[in-house]
LUMFIBA-876271 format. One line per field, with one value per atom (N, C-alpha, C): residue in one letter; x, y, z; residue number from 1; atom name. Coordinates in nm, 3 decimals, padded with zeros to 5 digits. Layout:
code	c(A_...)
east	c(X_...)
north	c(Y_...)
up	c(Z_...)
pos	c(NUM_...)
site	c(CA_...)
This chain:
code	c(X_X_X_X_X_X_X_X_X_X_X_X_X_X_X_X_X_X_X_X_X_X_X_X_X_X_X_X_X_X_X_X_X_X_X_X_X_X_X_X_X_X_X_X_X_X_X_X_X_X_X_X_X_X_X_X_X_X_X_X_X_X_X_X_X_X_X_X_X_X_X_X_X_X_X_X_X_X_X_X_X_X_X_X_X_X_X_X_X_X_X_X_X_X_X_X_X_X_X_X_X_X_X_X_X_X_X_X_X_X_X_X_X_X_X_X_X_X_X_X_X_X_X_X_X_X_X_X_X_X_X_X_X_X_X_X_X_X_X_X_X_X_X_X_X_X_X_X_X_X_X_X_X_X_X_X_X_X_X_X_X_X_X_X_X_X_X_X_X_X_X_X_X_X_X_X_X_X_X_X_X_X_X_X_X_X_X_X_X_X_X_X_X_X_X_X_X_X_X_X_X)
east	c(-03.096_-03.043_-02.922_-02.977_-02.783_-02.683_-02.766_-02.624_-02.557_-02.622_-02.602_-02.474_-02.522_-02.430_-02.317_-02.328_-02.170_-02.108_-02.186_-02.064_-02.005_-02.024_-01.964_-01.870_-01.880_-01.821_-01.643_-01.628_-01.482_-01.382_-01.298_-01.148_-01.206_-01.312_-01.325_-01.302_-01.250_-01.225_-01.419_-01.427_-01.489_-01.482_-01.599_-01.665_-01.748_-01.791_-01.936_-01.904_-02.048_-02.163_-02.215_-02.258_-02.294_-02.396_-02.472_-02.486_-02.398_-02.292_-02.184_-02.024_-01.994_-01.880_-01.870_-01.760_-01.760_-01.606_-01.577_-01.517_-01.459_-01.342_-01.308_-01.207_-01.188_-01.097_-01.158_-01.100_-01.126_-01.221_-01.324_-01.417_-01.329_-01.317_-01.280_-01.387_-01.463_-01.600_-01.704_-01.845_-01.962_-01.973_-02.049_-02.083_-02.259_-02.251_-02.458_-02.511_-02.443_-02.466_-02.370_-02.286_-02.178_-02.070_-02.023_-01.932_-01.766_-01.672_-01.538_-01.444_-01.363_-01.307_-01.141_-01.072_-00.951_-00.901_-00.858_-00.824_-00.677_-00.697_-00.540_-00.530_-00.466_-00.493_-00.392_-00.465_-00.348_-00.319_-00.324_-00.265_-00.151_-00.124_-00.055_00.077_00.089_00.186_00.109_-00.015_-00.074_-00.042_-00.031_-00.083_-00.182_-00.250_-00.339_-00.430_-00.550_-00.670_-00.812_-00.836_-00.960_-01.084_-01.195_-01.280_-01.404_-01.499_-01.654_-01.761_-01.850_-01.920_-02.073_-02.181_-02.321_-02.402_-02.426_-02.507_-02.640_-02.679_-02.834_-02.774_-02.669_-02.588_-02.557_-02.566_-02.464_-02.564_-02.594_-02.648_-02.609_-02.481_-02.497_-02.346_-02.310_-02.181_-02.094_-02.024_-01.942_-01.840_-01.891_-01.747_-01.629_-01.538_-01.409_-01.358_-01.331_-01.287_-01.154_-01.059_-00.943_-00.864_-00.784_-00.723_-00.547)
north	c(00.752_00.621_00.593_00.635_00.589_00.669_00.842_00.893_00.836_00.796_00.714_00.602_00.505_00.416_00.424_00.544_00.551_00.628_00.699_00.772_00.677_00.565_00.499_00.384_00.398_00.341_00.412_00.536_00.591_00.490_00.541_00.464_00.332_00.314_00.156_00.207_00.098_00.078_00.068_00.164_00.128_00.136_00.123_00.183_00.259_00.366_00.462_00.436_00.411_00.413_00.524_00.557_00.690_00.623_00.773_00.755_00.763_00.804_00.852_00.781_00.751_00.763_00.616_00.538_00.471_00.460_00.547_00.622_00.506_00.485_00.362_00.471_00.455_00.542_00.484_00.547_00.556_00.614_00.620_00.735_00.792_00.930_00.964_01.077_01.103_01.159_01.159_01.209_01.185_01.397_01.439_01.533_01.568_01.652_01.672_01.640_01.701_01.687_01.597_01.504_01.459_01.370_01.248_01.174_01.167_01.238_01.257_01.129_01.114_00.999_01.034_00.921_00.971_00.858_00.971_00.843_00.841_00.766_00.769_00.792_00.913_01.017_00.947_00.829_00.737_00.864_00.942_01.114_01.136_01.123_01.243_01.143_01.045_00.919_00.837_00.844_00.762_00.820_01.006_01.087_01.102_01.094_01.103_01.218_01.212_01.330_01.335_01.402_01.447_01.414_01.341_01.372_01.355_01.467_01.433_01.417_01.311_01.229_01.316_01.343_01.388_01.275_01.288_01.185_01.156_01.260_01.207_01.160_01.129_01.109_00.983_00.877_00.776_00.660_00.561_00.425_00.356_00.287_00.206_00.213_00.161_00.153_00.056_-00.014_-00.154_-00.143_-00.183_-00.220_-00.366_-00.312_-00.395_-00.451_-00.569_-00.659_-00.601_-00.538_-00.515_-00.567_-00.677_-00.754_-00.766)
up	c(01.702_01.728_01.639_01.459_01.426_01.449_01.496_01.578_01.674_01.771_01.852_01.857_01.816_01.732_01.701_01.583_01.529_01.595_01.771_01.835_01.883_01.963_01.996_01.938_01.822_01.715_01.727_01.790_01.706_01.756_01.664_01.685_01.580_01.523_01.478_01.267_01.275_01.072_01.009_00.945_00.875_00.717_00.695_00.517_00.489_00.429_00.425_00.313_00.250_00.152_00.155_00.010_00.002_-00.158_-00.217_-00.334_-00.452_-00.420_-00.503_-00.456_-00.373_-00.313_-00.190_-00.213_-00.103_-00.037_00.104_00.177_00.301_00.260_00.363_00.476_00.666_00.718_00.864_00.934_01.091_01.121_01.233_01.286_01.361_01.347_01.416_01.544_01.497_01.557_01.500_01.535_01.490_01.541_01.434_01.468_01.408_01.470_01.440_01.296_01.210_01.061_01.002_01.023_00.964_01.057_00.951_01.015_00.988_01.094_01.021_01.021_00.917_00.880_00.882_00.973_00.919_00.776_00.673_00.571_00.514_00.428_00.363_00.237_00.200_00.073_-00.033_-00.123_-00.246_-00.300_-00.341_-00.436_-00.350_-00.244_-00.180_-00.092_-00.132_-00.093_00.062_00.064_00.221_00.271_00.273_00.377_00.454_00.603_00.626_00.626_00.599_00.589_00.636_00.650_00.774_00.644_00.637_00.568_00.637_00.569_00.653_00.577_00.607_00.508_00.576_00.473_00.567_00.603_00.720_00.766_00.680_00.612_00.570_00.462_00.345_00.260_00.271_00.418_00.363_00.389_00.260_00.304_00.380_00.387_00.509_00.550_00.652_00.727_00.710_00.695_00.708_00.839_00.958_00.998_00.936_00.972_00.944_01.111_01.115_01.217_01.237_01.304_01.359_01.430_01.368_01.422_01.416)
pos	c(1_1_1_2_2_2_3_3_3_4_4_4_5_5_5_6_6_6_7_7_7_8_8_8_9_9_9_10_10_10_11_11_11_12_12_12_13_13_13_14_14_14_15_15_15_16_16_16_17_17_17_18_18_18_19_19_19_20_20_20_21_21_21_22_22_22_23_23_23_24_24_24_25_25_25_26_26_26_27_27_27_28_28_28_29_29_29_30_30_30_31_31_31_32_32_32_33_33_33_34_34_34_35_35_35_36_36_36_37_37_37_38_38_38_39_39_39_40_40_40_41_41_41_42_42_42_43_43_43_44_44_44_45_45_45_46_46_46_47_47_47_48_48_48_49_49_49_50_50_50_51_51_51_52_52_52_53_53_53_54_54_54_55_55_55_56_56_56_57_57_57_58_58_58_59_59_59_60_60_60_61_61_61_62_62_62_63_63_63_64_64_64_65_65_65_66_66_66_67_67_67)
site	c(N_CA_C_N_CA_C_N_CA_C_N_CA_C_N_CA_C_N_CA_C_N_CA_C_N_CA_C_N_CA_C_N_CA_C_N_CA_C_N_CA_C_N_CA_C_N_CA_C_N_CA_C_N_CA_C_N_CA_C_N_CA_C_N_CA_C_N_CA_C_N_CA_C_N_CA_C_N_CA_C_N_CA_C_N_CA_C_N_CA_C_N_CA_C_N_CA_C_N_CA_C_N_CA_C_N_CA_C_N_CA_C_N_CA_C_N_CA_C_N_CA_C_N_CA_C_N_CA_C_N_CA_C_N_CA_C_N_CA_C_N_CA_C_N_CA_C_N_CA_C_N_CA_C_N_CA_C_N_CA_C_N_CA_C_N_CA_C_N_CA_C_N_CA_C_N_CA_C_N_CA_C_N_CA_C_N_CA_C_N_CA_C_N_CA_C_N_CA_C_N_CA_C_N_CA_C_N_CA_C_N_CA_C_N_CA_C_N_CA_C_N_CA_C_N_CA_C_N_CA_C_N_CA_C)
């Protein structure tokens, strides 16, 4: 079911929560083990970058309103 969910979620702003790490970017897909994010790399001048968060890894989600 929260696979579910966050497939239909892509293209939307969110936030992942994690125990370690909190990962703000785009969905850009949901895959079996993991959710990929597109983000914006502050190191590298707001280059964008592919990151993938593990699903059993992340407490909770935040969407962001896109307006």
């Amino acid at each position: 079911m929260f696979y579910d969910i966050l497939r239909i979620c892509a293209g939307e702003v969110v936030q992942v929560i994690t125990a370690t790490e909190a990962v703000e970017g785009t969905v850009l897909s949901v895959i079996d083990d993991g959710m990929i994010l597109s983000t914006r790399n502050q190191a590298s001048e707001g280059l964008q970058e592919e990151v993938v968060v593990r699903i059993s890894a992340i407490s909770y989600v935040r969407f962001f309103d896109q307006q």
